[in-house]
TIVO-762933 format. One record per residue: residue in three letters; x, y, z of N, C-alpha, C, O in turn. Coordinates in steps of 0.05 Angstrom, whole numbers, padded with zeros to 5 digits, always signed. Example, Ala and Ser with C-alpha at 12.3 -4.5 7.8 and 13.67 -1.06 7.14 Angstrom:
# TIVO-762933
ala+00264-00114+00156+00246-00090+00156+00264-00066+00156+00285-00066+00169
ser+00257-00045+00142+00273-00021+00143+00258+00001+00157+00268+00023+00161
***
This chain:
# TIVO-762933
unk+01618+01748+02618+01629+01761+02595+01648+01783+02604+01639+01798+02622
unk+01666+01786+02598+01692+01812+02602+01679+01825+02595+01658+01821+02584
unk+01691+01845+02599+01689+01878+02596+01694+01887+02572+01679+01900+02557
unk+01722+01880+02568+01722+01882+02536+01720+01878+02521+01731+01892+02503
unk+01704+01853+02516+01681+01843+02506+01661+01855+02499+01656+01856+02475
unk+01646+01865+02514+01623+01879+02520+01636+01908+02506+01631+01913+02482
unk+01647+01922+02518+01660+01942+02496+01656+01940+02468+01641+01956+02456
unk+01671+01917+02452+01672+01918+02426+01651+01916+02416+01645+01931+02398
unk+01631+01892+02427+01598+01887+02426+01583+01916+02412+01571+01921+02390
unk+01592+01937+02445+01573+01959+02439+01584+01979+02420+01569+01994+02407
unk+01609+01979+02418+01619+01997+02405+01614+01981+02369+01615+02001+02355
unk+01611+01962+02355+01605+01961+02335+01588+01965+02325+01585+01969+02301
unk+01562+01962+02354+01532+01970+02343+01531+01989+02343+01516+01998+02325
unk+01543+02011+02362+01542+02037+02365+01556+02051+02325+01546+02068+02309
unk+01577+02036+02325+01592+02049+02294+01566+02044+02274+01558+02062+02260
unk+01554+02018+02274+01539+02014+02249+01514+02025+02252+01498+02020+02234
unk+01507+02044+02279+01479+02057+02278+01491+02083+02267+01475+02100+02261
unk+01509+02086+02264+01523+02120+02260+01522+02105+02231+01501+02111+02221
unk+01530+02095+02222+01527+02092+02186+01501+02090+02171+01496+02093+02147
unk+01488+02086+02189+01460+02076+02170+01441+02106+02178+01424+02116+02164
unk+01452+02116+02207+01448+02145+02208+01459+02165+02177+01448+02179+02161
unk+01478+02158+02180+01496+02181+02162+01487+02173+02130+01487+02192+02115
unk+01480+02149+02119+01469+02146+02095+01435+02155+02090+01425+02164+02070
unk+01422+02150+02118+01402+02166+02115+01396+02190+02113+01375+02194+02101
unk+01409+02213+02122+01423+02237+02121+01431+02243+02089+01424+02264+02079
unk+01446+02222+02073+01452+02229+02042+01422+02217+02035+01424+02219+02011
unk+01405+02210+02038+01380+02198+02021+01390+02174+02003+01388+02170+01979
unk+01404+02157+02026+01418+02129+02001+01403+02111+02011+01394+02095+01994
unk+01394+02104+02042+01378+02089+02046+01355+02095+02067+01353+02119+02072
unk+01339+02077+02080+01314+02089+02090+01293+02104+02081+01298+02121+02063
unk+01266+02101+02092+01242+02103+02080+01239+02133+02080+01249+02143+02100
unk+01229+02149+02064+01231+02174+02055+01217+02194+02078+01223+02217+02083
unk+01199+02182+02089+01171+02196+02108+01193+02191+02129+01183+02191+02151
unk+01219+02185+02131+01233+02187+02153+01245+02223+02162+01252+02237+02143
unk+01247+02231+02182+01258+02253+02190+01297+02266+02181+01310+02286+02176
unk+01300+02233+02185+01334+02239+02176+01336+02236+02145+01357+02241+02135
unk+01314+02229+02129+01319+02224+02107+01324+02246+02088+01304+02257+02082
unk+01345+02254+02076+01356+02273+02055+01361+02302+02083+01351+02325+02082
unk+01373+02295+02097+01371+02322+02128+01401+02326+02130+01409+02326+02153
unk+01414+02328+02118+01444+02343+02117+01447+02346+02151+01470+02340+02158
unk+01430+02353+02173+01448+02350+02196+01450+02317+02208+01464+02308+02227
unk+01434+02303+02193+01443+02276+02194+01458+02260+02187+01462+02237+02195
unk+01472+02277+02167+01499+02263+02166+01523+02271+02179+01543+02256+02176
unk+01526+02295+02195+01545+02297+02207+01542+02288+02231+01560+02290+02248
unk+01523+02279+02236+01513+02267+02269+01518+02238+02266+01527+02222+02281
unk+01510+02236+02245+01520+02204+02236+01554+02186+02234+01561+02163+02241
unk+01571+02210+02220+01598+02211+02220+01594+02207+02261+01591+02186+02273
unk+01596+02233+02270+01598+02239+02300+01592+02211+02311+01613+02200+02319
unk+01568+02195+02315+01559+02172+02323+01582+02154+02324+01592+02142+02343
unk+01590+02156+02294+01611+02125+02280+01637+02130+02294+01650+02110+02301
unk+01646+02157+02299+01668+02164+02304+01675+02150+02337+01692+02134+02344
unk+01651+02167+02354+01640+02151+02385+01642+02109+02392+01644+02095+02412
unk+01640+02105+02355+01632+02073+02369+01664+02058+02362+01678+02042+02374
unk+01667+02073+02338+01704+02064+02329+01708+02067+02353+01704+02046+02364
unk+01716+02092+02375+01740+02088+02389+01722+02075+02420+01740+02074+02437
unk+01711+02071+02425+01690+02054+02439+01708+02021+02431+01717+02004+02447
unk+01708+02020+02410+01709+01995+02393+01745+01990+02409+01754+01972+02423
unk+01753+02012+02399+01780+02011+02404+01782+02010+02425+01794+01989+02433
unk+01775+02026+02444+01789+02008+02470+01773+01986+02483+01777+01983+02508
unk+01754+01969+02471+01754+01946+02483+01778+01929+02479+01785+01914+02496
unk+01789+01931+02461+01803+01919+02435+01836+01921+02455+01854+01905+02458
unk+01831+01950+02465+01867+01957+02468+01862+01950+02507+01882+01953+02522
unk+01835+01942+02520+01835+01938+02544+01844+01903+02542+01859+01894+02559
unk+01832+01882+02516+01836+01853+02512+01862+01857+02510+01872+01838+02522
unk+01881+01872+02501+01901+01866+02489+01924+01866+02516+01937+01845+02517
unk+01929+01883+02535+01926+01895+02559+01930+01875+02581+01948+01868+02595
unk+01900+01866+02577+01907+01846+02601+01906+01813+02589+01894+01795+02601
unk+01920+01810+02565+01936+01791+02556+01964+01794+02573+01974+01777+02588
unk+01970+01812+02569+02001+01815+02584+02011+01819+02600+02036+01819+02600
***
């Protein structure tokens, strides 16, 4: 498997653990007896997370593109 492959892989799981972070943080989803649930610093850690896996995301994306050419 390439590399940047493996990049985009981790970097989307990495974005969609930062969202389900950051909604747990607003109290939209996850079980209540949870720690991040309705915790306002969980949602900005959550944004932070998503922000980390987008550009994670992105340069697998801009390394495939790269060594196309």
């Amino acid at each position: 498997m390439k590399v940047s492959t493996v990049l985009a892989i981790i970097g989307g799981i990495i974005t969609i653990l930062g969202i389900v972070f950051h909604f747990q943080g607003q109290s939209v989803i996850g079980p209540e007896s949870s720690f991040m649930y309705s915790n306002p610093d969980w949602i900005t850690y959550g944004l932070q997370i998503m922000i980390v896996g987008v550009i994670i995301t992105v340069s697998g994306a801009i390394l495939r593109a790269t060594k196309r050419n």
